[in-house]
N, C-alpha and C positions, 0 to 999 in steps of 0.2 A: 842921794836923799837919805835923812835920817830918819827911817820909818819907825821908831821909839819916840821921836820928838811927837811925830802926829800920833801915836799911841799917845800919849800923856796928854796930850790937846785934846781930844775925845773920851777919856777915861775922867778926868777930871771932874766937868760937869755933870757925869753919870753919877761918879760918886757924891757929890755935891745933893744929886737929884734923889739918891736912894737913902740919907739917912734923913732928907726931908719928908719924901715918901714915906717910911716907916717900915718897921719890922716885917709888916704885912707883904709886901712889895723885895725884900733882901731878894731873894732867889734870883727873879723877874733881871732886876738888876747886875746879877752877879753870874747870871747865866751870858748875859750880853756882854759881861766884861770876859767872861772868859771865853770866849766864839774869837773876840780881836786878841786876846792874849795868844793864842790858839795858831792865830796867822800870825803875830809877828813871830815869834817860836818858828813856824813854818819856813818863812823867811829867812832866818839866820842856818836852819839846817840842808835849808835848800839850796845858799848858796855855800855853803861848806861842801856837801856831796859833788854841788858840779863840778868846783874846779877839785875835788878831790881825784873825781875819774876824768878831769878835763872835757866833760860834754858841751855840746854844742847846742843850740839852741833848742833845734826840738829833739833831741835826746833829754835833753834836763826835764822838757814840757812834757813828753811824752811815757817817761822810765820812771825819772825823779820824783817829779812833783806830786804825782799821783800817788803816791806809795808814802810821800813823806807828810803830805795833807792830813789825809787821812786815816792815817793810822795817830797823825796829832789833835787831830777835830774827835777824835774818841776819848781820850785819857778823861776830858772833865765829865762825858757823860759818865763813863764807866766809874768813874770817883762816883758822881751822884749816885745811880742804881747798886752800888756796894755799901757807900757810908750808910745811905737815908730810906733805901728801899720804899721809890715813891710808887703810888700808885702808878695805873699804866695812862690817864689820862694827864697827868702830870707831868711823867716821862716822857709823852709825845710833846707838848708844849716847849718842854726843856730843851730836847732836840730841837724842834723850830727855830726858836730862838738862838743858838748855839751856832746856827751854821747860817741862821743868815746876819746875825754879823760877823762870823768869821767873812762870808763876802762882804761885805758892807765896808769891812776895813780893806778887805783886798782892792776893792773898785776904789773906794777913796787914796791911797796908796798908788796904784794904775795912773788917776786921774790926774796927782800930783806929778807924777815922773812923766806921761808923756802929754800932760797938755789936757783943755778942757773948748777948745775951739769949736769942735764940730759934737754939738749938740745930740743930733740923730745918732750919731753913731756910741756917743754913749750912754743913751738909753739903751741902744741894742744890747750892748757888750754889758750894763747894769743890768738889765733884766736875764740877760741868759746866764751870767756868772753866778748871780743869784738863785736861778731855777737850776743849775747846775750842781752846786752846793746843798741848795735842800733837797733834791731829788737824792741824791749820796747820800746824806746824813738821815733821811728819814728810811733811806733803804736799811742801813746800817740802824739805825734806832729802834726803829718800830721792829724791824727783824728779831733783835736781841730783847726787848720786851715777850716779845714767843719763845723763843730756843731757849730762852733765859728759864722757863716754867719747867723746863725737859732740863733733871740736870743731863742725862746720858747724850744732849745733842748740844752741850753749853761749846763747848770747844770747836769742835767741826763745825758747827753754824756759827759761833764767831767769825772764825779767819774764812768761810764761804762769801759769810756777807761782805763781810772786809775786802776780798778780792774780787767779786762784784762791783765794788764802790768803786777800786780805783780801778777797774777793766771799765767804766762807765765815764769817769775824770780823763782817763788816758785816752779816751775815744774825740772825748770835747778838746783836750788842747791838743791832739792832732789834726785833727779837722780844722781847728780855727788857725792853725800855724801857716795853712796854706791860701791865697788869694782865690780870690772870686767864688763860683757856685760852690765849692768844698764850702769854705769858711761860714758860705752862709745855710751849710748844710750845719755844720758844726754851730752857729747861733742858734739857733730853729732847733734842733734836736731835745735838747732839755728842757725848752720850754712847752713843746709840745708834750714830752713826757711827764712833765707839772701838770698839764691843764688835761694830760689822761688819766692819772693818778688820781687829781680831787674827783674829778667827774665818776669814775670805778669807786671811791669811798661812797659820794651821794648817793649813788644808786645803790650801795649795797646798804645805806641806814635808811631808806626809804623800801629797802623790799624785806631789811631784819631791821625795824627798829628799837627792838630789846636792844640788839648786839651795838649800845651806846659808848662802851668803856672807851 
C-alpha cells in the first residue's frame, strides 16, 4: 500500500478547505496536516528500524514503534510552543488536534491494508487507537505547557514525559498484539483512561473555576 498516495487524497481537500476557510482558521488546519504528516514520517522510519534490527512483529509494536511515534508526534508541537509561544489554552487545542489526526490517519491507513468488513471491530480498534493517541500527546503536551514555565525542570520533564508516553503506547500495542481477554484489556485501557482524565479535568474546573486557562 502506498500510504503517501492516501496522504495526498486527504491533504488535499484540507488544503483546498483552509484557504477557503481563511487566515482565521490556518493553524486549526495546519495543525491536522501536520498530526498525518507526523504518521506518515512514522511509518517510513518505522519500517526502516524493523528490518534494520530485523524485529519481529511485536518487537517492532512493542520497542519500535513507541519510541519512534512519539518522539515524531512532538517535533510540530515543539516547533509551535518555540516559533509562536502560544498561549496555554491554545497549546492544549493544538495538541488535540495533532494527535488525533495523526490517528485518524493511522486508522484510515489500518483500514486500507487490512480490510473494512467487520464493522464492530473497527469502531473498537477506531476509538481506542484514537483515545490512545490523545491520552499520549496530551500527557506529553499539557505536561510541557508546565515544566516548560520552570526553566530549571525544561529537560528532565521533557524526556520524563516523553518516556511516560511511550512506556503508556508500548503497553497498548502489547496488550493488543495478543488474542482474546489481554487484547481486549489492551482496547479498554485508553479509553478508560480518556473518559478518567476528562471527568478529573471537570471536577477540577467545577471545584476551581478561576483555574480556566
Amino acid at each position: 500500500m502506498y500510504i503517501e498516495n492516501v496522504f495526498v487524497c486527504m491533504a488535499a481537500p484540507l488544503l483546498v478547505g483552509m484557504f477557503v476557510a481563511g487566515r482565521r482558521y490556518y493553524f486549526d488546519f495546519w495543525f491536522i496536516l501536520a498530526g498525518m504528516a507526523a504518521c506518515l514520517l512514522s511509518a517510513y522510519v518505522n519500517s526502516f528500524f524493523t528490518g534494520f534490527y530485523h524485529a519481529d512483529v511485536i518487537s517492532a509494536a512493542s520497542e519500535i514503534t513507541p519510541v519512534v511515534e512519539e518522539i515524531i508526534k512532538l517535533f510540530p508541537l515543539l516547533f509551535y510552543l518555540l516559533v509562536f509561544e502560544p498561549e496555554q489554552k491554545k497549546a492544549r487545542i493544538a495538541i488535540i488536534i495533532i494527535d488525533a489526526s495523526f490517528a485518524t490517519f493511522e486508522n484510515i491507513c489500518w483500514m486500507t491494508e487490512n480490510g473494512a468488513a467487520r464493522l464492530d471491530y473497527l469502531l473498537l480498534r477506531g476509538f481506542s487507537t484514537g483515545a490512545m493517541h490523545v491520552v499520549c500527546g496530551t500527557l506529553v503536551g499539557y505536561g510541557l505547557v508546565f515544566v516548560w514555565q520552570r526553566p530549571w525542570l525544561k529537560a528532565a520533564g521533557t524526556m520524563g514525559l516523553l518516556c511516560a508516553a511511550i512506556t503508556f503506547h508500548a503497553m497498548y500495542n502489547l496488550l493488543i498484539s495478543f488474542p482474546g481477554v489481554i487484547r481486549n484489556i489492551g482496547y479498554g485501557m485508553p479509553i478508560v483512561t480518556a473518559v478518567l482524565c476528562v471527568a478529573g479535568s471537570r471536577l477540577h474546573r467545577t471545584l476551581d473555576p478561576a483555574d480556566d486557562s
